[in-house]
CHARMM internal coordinates of N, CA and C (Angstrom, degrees):
IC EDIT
DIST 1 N 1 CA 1.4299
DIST 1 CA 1 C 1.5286
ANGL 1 N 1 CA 1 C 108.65
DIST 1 C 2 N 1.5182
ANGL 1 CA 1 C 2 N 118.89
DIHE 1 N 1 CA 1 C 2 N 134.32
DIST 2 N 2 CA 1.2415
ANGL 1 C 2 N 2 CA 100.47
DIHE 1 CA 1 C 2 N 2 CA 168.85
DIST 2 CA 2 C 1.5262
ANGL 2 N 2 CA 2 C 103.22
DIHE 1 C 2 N 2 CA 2 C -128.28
DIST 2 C 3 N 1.4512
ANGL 2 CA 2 C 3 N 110.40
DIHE 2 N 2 CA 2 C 3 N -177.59
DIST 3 N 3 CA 1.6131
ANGL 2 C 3 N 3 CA 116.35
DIHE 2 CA 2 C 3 N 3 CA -158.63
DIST 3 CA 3 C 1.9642
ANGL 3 N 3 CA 3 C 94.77
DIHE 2 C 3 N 3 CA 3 C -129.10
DIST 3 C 4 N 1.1730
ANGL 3 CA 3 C 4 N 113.06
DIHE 3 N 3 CA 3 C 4 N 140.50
DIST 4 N 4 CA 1.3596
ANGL 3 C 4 N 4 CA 107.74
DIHE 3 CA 3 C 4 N 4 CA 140.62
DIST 4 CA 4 C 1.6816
ANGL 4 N 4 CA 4 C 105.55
DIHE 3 C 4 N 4 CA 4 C -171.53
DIST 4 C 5 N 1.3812
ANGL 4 CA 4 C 5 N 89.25
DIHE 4 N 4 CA 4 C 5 N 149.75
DIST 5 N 5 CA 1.6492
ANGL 4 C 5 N 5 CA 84.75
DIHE 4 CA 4 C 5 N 5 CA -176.84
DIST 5 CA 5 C 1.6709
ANGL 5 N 5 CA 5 C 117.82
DIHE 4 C 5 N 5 CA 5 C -121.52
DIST 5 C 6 N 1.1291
ANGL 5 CA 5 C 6 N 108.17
DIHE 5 N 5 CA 5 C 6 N 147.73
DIST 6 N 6 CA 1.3420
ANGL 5 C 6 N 6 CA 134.61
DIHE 5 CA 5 C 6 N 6 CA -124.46
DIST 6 CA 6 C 1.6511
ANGL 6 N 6 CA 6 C 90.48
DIHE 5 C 6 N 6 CA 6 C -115.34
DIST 6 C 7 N 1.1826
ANGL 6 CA 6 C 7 N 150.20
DIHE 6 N 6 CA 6 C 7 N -51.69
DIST 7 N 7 CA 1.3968
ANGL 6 C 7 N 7 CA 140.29
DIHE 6 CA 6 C 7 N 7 CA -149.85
DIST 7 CA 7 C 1.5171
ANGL 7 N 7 CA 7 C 90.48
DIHE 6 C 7 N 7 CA 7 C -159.56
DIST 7 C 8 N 1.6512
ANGL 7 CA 7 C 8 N 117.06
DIHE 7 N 7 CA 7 C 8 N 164.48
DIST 8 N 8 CA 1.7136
ANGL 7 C 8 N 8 CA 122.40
DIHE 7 CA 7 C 8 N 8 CA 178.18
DIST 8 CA 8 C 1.0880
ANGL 8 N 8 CA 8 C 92.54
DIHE 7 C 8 N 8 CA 8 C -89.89
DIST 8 C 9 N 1.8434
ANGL 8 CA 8 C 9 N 131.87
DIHE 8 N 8 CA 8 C 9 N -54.70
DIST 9 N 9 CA 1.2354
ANGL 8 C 9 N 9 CA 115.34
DIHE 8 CA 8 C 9 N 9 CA 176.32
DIST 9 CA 9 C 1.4260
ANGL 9 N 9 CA 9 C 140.78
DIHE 8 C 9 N 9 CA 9 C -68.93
DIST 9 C 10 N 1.5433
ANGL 9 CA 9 C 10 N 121.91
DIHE 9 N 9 CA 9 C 10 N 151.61
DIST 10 N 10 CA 1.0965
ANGL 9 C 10 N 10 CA 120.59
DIHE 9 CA 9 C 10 N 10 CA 178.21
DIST 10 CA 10 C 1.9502
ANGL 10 N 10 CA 10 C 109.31
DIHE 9 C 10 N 10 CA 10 C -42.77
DIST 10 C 11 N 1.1918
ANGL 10 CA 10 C 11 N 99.66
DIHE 10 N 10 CA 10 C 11 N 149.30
DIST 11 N 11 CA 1.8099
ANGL 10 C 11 N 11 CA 120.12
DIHE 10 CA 10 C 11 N 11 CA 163.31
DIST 11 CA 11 C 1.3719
ANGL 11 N 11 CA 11 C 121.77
DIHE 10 C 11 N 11 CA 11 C -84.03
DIST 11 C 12 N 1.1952
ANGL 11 CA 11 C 12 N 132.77
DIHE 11 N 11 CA 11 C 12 N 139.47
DIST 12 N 12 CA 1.5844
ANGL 11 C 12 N 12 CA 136.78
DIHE 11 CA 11 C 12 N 12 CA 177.09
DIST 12 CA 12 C 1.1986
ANGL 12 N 12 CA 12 C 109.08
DIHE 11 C 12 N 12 CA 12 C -99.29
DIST 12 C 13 N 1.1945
ANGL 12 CA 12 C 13 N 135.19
DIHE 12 N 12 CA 12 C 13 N -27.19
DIST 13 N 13 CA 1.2597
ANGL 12 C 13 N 13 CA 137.05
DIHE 12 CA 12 C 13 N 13 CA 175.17
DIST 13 CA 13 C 1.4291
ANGL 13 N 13 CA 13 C 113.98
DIHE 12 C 13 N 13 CA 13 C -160.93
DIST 13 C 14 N 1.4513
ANGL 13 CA 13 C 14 N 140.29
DIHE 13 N 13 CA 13 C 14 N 171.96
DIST 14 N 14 CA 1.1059
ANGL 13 C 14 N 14 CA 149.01
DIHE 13 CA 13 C 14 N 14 CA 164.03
DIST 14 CA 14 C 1.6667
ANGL 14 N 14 CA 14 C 129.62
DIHE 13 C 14 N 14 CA 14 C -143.67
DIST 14 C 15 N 1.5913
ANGL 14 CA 14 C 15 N 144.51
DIHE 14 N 14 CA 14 C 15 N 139.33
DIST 15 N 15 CA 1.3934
ANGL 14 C 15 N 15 CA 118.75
DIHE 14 CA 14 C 15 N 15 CA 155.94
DIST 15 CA 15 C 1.5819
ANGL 15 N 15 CA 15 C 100.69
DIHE 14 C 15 N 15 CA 15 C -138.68
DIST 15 C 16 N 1.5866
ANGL 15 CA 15 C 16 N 93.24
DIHE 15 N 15 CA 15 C 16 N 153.11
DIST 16 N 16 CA 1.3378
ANGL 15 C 16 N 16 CA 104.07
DIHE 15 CA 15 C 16 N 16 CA 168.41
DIST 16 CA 16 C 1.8105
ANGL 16 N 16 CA 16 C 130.45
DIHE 15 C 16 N 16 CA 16 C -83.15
DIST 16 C 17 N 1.0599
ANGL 16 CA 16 C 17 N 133.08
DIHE 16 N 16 CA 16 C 17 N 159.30
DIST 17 N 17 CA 1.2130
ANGL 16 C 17 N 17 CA 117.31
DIHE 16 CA 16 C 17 N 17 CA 171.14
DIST 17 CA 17 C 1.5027
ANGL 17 N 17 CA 17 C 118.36
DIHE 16 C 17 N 17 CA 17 C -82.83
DIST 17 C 18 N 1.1762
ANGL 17 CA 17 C 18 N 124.02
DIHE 17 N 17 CA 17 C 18 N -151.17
DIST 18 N 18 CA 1.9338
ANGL 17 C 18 N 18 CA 118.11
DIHE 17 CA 17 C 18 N 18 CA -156.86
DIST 18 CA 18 C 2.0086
ANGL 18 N 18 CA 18 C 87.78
DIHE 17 C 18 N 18 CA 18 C -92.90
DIST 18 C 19 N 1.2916
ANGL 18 CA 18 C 19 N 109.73
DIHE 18 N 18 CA 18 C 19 N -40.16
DIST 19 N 19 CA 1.5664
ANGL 18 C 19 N 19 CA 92.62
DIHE 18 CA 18 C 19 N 19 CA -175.92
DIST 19 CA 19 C 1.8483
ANGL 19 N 19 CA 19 C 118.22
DIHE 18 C 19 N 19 CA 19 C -112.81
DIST 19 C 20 N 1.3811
ANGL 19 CA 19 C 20 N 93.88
DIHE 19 N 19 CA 19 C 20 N 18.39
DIST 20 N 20 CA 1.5300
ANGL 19 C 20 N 20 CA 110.84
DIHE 19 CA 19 C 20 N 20 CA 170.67
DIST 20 CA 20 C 1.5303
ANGL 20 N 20 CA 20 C 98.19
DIHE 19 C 20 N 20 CA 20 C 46.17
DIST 20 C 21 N 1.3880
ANGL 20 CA 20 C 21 N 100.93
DIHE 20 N 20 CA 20 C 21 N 90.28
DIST 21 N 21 CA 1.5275
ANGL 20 C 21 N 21 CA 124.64
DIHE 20 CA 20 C 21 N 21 CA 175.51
DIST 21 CA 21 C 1.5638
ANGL 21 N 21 CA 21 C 93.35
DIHE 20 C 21 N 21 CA 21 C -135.84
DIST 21 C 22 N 1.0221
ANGL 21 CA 21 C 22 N 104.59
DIHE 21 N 21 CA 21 C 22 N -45.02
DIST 22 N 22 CA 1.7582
ANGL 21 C 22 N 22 CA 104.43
DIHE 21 CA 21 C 22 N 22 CA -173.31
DIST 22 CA 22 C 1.4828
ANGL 22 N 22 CA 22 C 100.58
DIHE 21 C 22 N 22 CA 22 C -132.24
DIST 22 C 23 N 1.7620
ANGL 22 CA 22 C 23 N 95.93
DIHE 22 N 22 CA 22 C 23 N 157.72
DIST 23 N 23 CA 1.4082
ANGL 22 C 23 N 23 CA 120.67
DIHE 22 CA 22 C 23 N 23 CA -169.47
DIST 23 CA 23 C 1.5194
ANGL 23 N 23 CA 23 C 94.67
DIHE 22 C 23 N 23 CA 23 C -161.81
DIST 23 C 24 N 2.0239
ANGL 23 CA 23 C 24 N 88.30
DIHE 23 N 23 CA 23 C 24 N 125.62
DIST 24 N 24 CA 1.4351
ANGL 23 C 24 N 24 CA 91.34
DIHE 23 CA 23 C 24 N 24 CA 177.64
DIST 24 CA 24 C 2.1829
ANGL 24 N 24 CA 24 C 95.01
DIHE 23 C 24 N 24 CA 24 C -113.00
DIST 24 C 25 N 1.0117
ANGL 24 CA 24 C 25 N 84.15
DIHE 24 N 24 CA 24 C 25 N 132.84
DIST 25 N 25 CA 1.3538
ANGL 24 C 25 N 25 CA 97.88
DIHE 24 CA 24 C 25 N 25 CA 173.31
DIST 25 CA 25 C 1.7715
ANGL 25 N 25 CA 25 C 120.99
DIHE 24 C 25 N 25 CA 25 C -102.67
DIST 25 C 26 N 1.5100
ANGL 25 CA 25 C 26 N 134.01
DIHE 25 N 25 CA 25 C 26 N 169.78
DIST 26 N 26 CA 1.0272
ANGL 25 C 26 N 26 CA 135.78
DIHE 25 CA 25 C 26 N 26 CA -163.84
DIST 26 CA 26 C 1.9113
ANGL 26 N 26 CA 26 C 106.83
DIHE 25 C 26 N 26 CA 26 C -146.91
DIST 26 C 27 N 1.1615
ANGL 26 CA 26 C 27 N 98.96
DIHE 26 N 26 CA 26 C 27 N 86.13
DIST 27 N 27 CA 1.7077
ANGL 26 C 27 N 27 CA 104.48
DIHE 26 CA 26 C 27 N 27 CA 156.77
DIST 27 CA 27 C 1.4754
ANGL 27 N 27 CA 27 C 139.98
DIHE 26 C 27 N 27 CA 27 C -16.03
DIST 27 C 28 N 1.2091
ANGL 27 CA 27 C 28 N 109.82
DIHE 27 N 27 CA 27 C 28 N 6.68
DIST 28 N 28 CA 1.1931
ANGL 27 C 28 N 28 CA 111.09
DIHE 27 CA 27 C 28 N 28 CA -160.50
DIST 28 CA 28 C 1.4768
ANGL 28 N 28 CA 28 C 127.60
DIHE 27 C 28 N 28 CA 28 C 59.40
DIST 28 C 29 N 1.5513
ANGL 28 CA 28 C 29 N 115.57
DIHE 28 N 28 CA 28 C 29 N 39.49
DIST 29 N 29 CA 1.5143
ANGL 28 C 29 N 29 CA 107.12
DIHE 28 CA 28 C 29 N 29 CA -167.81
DIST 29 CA 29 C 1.5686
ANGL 29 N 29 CA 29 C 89.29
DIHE 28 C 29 N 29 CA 29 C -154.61
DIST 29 C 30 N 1.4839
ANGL 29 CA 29 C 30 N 125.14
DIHE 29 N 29 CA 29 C 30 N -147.15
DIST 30 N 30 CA 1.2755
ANGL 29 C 30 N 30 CA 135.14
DIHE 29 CA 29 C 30 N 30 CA 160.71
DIST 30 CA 30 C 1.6995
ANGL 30 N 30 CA 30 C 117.11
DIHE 29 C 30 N 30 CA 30 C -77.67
DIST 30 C 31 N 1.2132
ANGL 30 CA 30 C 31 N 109.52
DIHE 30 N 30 CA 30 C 31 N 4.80
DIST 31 N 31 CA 1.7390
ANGL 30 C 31 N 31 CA 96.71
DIHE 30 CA 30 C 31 N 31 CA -152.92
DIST 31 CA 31 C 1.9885
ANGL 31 N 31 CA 31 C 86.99
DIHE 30 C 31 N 31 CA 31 C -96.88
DIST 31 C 32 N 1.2332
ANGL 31 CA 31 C 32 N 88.50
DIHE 31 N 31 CA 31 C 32 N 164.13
DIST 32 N 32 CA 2.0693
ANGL 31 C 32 N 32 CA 92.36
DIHE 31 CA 31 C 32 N 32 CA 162.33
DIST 32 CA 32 C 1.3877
ANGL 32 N 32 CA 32 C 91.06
DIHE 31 C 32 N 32 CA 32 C -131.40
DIST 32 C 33 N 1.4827
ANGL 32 CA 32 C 33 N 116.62
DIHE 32 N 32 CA 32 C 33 N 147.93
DIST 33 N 33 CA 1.6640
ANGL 32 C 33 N 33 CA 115.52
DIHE 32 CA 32 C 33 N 33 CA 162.74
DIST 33 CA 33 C 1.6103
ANGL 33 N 33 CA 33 C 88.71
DIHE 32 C 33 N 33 CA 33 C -128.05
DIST 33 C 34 N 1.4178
ANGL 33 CA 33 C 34 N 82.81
DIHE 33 N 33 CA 33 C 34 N 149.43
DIST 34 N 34 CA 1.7378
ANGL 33 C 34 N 34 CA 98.92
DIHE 33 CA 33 C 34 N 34 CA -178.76
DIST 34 CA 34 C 1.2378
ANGL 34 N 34 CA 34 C 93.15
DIHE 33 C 34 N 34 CA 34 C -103.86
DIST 34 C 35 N 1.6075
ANGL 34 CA 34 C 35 N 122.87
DIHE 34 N 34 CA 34 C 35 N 154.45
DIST 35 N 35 CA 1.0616
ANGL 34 C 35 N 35 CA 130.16
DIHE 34 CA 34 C 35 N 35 CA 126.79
DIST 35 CA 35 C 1.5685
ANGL 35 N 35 CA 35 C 156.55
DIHE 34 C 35 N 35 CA 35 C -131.45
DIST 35 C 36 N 1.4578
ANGL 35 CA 35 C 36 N 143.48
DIHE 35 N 35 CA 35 C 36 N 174.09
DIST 36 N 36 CA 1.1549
ANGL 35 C 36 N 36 CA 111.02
DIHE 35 CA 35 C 36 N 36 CA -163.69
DIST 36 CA 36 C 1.5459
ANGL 36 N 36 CA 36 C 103.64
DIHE 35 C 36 N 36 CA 36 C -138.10
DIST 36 C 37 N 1.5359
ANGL 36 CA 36 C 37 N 114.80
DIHE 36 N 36 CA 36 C 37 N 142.40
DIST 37 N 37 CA 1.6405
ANGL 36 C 37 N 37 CA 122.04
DIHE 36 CA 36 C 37 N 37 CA -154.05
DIST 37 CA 37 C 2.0733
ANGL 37 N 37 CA 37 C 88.70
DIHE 36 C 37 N 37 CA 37 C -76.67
DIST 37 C 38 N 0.9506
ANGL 37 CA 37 C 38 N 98.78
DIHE 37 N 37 CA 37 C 38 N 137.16
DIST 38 N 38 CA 1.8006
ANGL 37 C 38 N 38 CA 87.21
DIHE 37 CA 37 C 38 N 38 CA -178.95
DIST 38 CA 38 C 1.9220
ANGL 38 N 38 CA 38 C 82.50
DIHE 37 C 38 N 38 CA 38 C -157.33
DIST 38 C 39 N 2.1387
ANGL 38 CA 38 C 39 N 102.86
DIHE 38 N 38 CA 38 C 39 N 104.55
DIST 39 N 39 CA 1.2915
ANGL 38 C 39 N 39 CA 101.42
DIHE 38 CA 38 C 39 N 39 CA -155.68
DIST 39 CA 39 C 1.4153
ANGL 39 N 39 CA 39 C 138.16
DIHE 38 C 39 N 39 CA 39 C 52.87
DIST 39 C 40 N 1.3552
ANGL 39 CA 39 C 40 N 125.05
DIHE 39 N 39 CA 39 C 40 N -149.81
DIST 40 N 40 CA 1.0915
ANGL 39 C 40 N 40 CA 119.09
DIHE 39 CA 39 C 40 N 40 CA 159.02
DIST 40 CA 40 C 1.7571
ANGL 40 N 40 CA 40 C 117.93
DIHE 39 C 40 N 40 CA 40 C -60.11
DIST 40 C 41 N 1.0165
ANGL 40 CA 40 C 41 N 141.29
DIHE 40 N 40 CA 40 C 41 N -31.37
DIST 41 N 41 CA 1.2403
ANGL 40 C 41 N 41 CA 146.39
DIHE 40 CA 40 C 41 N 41 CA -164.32
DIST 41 CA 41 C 1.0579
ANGL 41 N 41 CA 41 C 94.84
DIHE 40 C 41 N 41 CA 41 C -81.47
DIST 41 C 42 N 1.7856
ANGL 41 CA 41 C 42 N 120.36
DIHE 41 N 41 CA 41 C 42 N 155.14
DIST 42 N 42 CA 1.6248
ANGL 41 C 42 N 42 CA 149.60
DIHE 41 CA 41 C 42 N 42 CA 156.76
DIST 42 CA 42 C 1.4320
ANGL 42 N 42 CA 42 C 117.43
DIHE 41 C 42 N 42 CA 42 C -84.86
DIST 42 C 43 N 1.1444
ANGL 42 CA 42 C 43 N 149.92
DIHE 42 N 42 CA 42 C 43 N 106.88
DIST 43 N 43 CA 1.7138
ANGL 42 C 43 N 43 CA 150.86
DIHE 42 CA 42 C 43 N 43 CA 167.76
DIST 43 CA 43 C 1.2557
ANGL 43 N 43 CA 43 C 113.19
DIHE 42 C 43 N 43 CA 43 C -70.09
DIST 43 C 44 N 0.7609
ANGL 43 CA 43 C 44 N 161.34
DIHE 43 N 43 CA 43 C 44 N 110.15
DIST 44 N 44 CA 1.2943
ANGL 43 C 44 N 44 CA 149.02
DIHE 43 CA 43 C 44 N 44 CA 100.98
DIST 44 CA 44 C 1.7300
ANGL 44 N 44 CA 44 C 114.21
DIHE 43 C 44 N 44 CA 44 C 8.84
DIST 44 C 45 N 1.7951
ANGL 44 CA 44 C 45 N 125.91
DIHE 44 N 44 CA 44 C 45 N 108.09
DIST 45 N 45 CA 1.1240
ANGL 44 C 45 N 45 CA 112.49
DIHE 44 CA 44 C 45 N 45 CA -155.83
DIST 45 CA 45 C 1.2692
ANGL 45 N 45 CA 45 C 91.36
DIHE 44 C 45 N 45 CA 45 C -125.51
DIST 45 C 46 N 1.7058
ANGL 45 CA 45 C 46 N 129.31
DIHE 45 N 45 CA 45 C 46 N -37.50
DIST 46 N 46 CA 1.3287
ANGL 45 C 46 N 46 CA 121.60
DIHE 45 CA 45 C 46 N 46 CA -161.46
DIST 46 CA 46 C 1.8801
ANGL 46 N 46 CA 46 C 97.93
DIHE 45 C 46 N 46 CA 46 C -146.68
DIST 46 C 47 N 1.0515
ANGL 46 CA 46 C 47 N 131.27
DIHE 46 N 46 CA 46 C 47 N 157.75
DIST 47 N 47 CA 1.3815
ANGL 46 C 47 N 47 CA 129.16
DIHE 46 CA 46 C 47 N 47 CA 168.63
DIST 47 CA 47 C 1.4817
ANGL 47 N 47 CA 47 C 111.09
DIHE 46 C 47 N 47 CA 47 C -138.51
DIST 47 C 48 N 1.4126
ANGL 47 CA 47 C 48 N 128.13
DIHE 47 N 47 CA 47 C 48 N 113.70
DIST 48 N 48 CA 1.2272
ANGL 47 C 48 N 48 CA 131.77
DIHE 47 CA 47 C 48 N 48 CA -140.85
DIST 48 CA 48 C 1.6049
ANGL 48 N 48 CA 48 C 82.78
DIHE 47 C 48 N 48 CA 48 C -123.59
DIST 48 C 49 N 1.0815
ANGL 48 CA 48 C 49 N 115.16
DIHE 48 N 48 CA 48 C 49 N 128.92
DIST 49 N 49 CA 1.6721
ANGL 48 C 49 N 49 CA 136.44
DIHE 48 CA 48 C 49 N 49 CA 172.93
DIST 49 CA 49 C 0.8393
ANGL 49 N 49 CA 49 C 119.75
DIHE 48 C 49 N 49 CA 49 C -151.76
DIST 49 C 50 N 1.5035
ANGL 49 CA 49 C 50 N 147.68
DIHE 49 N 49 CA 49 C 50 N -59.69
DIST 50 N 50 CA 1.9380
ANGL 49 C 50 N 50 CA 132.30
DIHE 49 CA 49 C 50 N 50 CA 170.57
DIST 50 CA 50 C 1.4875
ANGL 50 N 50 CA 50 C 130.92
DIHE 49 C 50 N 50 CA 50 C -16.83
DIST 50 C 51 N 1.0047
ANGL 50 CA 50 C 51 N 95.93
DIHE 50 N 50 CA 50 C 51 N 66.29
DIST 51 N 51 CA 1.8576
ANGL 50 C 51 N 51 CA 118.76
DIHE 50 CA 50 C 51 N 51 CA -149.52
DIST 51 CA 51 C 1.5786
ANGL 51 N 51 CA 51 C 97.88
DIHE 50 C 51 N 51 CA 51 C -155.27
DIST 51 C 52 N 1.1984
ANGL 51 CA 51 C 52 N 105.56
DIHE 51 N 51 CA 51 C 52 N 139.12
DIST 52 N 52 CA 1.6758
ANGL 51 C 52 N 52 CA 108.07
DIHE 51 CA 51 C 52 N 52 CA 157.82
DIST 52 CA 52 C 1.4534
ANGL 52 N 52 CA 52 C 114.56
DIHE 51 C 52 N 52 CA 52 C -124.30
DIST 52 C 53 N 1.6811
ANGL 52 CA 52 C 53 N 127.35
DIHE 52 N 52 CA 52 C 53 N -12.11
DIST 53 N 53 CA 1.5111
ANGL 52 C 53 N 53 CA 114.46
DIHE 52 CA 52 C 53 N 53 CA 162.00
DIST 53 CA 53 C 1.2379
ANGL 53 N 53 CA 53 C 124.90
DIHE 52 C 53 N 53 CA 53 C -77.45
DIST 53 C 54 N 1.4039
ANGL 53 CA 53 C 54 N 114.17
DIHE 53 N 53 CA 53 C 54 N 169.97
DIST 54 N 54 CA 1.4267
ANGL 53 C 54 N 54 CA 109.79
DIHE 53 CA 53 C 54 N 54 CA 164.82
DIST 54 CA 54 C 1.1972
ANGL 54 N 54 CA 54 C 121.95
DIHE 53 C 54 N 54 CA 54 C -87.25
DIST 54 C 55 N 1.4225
ANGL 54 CA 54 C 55 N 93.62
DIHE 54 N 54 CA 54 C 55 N 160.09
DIST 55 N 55 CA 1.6616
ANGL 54 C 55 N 55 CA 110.18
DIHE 54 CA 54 C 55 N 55 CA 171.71
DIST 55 CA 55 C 1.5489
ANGL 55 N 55 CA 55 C 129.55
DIHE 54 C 55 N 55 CA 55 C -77.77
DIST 55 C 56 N 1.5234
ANGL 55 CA 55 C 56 N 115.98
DIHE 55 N 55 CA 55 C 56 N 120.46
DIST 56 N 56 CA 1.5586
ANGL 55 C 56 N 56 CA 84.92
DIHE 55 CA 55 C 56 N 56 CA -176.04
DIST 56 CA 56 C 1.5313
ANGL 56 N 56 CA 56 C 84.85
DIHE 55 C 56 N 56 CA 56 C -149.43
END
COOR INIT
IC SEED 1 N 1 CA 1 C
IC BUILD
């Protein structure tokens, strides 16, 4: 199992892709941030906001 954490605030939702390389997660707000497994480390690849609902 491994751990890493990703944002201070809590998440509203999350999904992985088909071979869990990336995971876009949701801030609790409108935004999604993607990210991408590169080694041990997480990237930050895309930040999707042009949106005014929330994410849930």
């Amino acid at each position: 199992m491994a751990y890493h954490s990703f944002l201070v605030e809590p998440i509203s939702c999350h999904a992985w892709n088909k071979d869990r390389t990336q995971i876009a997660i949701c801030p609790n707000n409108h935004e999604v941030h993607i990210y991408e497994k590169s080694g041990a480390k997480w990237n930050k690849v895309h930040e999707l906001k042009e949106h005014n609902g929330q994410v849930t």
